[in-house]
C-alpha positions in Angstrom: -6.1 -9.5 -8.1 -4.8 -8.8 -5.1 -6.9 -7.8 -2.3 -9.8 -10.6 -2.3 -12.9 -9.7 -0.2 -15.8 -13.0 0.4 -19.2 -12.4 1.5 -22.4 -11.3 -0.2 -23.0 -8.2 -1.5 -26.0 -6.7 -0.3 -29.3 -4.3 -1.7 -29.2 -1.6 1.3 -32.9 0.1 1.3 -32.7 4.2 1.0 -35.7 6.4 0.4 -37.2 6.2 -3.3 -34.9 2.9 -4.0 -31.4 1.3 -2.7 -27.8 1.8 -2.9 -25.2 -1.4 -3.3 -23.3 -2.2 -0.2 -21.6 -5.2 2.4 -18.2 -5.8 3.1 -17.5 -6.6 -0.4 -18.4 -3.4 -1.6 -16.9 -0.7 0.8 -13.3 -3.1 0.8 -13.0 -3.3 -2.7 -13.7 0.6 -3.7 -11.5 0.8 -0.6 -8.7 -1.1 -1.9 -9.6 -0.3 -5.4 -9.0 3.8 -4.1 -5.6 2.8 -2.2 -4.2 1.6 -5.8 -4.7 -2.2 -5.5 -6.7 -4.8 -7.9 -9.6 -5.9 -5.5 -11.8 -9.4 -6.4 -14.8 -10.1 -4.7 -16.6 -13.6 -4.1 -20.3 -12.8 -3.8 -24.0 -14.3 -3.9 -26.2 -12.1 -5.5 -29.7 -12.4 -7.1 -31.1 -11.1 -11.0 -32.8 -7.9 -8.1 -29.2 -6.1 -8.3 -27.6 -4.1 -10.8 -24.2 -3.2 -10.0 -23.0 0.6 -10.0 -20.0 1.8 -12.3 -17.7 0.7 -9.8 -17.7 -3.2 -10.1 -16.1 -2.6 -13.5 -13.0 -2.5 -11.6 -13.4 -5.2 -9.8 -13.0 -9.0 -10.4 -16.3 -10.1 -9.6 -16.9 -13.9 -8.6 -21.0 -13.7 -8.9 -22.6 -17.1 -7.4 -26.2 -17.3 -8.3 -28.9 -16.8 -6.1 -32.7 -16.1 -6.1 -32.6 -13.5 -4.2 -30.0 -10.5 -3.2 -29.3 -10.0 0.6 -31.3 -7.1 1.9 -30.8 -5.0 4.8 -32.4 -1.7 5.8 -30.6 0.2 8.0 -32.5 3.1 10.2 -29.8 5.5 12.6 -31.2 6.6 15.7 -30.4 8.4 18.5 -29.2 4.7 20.4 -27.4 3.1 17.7 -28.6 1.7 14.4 -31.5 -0.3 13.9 -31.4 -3.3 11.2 -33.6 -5.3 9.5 -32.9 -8.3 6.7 -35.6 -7.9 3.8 -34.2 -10.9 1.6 -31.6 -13.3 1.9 -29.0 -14.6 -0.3 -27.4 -18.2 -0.1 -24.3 -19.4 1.2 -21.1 -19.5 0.3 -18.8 -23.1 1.3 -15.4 -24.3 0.0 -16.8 -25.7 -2.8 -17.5 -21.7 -4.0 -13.8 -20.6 -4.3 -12.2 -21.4 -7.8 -9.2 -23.8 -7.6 -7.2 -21.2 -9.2 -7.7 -18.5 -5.9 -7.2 -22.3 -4.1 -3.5 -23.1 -5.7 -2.4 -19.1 -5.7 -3.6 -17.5 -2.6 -4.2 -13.5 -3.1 -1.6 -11.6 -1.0 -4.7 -10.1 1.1 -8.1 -11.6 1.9 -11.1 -10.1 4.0 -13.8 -12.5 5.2 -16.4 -10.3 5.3 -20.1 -12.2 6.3 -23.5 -10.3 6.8 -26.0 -13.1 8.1 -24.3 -16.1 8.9 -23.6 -17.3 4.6 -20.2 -17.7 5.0 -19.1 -21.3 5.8 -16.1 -21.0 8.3 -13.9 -23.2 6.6 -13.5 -20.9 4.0 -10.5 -19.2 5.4 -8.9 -22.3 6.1 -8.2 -22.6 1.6 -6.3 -19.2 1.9 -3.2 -20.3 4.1 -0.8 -18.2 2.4 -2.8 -14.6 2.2 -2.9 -12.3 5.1 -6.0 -13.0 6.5 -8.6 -10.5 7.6 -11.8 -11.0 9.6 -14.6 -8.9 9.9 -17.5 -10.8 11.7 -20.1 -9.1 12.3 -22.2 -11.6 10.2 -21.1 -14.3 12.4 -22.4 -12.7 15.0 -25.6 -11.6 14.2 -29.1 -13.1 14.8 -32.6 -12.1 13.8 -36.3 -12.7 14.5 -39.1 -14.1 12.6 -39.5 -10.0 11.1 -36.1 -10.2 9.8 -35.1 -7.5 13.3 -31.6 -8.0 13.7 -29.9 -8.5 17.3 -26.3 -9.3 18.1 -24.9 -12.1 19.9 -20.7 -11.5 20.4 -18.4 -14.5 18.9 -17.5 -16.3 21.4 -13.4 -16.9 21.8 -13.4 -20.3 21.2 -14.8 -19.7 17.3 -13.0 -22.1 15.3 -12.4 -19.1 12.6 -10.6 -16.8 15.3 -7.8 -19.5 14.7 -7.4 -18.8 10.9 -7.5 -15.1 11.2 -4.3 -12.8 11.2 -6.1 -9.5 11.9 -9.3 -9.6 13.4 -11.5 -5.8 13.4 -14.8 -5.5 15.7 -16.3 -2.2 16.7 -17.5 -1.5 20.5 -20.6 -2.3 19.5 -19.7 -5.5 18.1 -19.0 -6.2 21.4 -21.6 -5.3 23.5 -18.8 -2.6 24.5 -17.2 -5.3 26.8 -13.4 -5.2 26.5 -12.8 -8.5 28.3 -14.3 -9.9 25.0 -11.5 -8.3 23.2 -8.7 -9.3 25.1 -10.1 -12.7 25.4 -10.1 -12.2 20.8 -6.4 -11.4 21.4 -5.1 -14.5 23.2 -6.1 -15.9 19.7 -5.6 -13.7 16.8 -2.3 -12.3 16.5 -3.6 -8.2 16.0 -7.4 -7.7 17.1 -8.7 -4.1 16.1 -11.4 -2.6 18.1 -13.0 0.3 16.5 -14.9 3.1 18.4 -16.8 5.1 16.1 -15.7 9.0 15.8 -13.1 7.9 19.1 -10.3 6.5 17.2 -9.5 2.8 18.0 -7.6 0.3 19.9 -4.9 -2.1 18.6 -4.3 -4.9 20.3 -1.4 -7.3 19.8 1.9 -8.4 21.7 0.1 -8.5 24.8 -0.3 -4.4 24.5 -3.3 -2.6 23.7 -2.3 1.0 22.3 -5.6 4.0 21.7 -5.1 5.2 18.5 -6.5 8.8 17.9 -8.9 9.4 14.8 -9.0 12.4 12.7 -11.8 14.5 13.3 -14.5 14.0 10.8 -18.3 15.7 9.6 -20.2 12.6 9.3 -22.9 12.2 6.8 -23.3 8.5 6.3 -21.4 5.9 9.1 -22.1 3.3 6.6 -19.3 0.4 5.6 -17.3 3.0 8.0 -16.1 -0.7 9.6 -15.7 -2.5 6.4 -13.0 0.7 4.6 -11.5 0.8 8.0 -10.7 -3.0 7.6 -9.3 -3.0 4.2 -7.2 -0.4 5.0 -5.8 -1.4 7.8 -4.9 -4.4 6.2 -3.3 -3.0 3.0 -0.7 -0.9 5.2 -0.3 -3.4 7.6 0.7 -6.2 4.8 2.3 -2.9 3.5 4.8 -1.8 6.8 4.2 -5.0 9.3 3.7 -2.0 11.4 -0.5 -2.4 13.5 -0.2 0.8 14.8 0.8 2.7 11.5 -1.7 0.7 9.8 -4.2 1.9 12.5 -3.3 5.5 11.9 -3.5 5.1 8.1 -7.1 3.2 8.4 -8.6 5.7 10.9 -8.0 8.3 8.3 -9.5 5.9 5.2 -12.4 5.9 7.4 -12.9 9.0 8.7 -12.9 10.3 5.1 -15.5 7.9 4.1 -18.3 8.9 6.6 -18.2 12.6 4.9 -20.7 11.6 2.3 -23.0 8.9 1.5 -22.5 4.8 0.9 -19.0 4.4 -0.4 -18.7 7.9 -2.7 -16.2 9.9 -0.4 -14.1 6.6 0.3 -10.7 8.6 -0.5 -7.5 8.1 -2.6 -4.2 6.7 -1.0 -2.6 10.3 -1.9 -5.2 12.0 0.4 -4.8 9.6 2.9 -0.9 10.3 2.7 -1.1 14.1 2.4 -3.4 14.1 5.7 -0.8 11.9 7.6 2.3 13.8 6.2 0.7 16.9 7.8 -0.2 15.3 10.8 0.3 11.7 11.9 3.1 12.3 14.1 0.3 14.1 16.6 -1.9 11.2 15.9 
């Protein structure tokens, strides 16, 4: 193993049944596509079956009663969410002493309601540490509607995370947030849908251009983004080359539905031979 992703795997709700999805998911066919050996730490319930691709992954399953369940409805003023089921938490007492005494070069922390304990990152000192939060950051009502309340800068986790990635709307599109993330975390990523994104580290903030895509499905766009950012950054050491290389991962994966058009490293490579430098 070495790309580790932790956070629940969730049933996402589609017409006539559900697809697999979370963090978990769309990082590890991500990394799995890039030509690394992901591992996943996950609650999920006896509700799931996993697709073909889990084979090739090394799946920590936790038991649960249930499987997180989201539905997610697009419209015309963003994406409208709503949490069917829920699946337990996941504390320091969840991670096997072996991922303890040898850290996996890459971890993603990768919540979707609020299951993963924050001291979790604090048992992987040695990994390149990656931070997606949106399930920190999310609330919901008594119908399971979800709402968003931005991390505020003084989150204890912002201190354990090398690379933090939040979209615009993460953020309540307020900027101030993210330079406020980036007097903490070392690179924070902002991401801004078919717009590219914005690396910010050094002090600096630097737009970097996307590749123009035909979206189908926006998806776990975040989430491949994420892990591919940080395989080419633990890669080169270089944010804005692993911008450029993640904007591509992504762009590629919104051409078709759930994680199915999430591409290889070769057409990732043969896209930026061709035309990163205008990037």
């Amino acid at each position: 193993m070495d790309f580790l992703t932790v956070g629940n795997i969730t049933k996402d709700l589609i017409p006539g049944g559900y697809t697999v999805g979370g963090t978990v998911t769309y990082a590890s066919v991500t990394a799995l596509r890039l030509g690394k050996r992901p591992g996943v730490i996950t609650r999920m319930g006896p509700d799931l079956a996993l697709p073909e691709v889990y084979r090739d992954v090394e799946l920590i399953a936790l038991p649960s009663a249930h499987t997180l369940t989201f539905e997610n409805v697009y419209t015309p003023d963003g994406r409208v969410q709503t949490i069917h089921a829920f699946a337990g938490p996941i504390g320091p007492e969840d991670i096997p002493e072996a991922l303890r005494r040898n850290n996996p070069p890459i971890v993603l922390f990768g919540p979707l309601a609020r299951e993963l304990d924050p001291e979790v990152p604090c048992l992987f000192p040695n990994s390149l540490r990656g931070v997606v939060p949106q399930g920190w950051m999310r609330r919901w009502d008594a119908q399971g509607r979800v709402y968003h309340e931005p991390m505020a800068c003084d989150e204890a986790v912002l201190r354990l995370a090398d690379v933090l990635v939040v979209s615009t709307e993460d953020i309540n599109h307020d900027l101030t947030l993210a330079r406020c993330y980036a007097e903490v975390v070392p690179i924070v990523v902002v991401t801004r849908d078919m717009h590219g994104c914005d690396v910010y580290t050094g002090g600096r903030v630097t737009h970097v251009k996307p590749r123009r895509a035909t979206e189908i499905d926006p998806t776990g766009a975040g989430d491949v983004f994420a892990a591919a950012f940080l395989i080419r950054y633990f890669e080169t050491q270089d944010p804005l080359e692993a911008a450029r290389f993640a904007n591509v991962t992504a762009s590629y994966s919104v051409e078709g539905l759930a994680y199915h058009k999430v591409p290889t490293r070769r057409q990732v490579e043969q896209y930026l031979a061709e035309h990163g430098r205008w990037m």
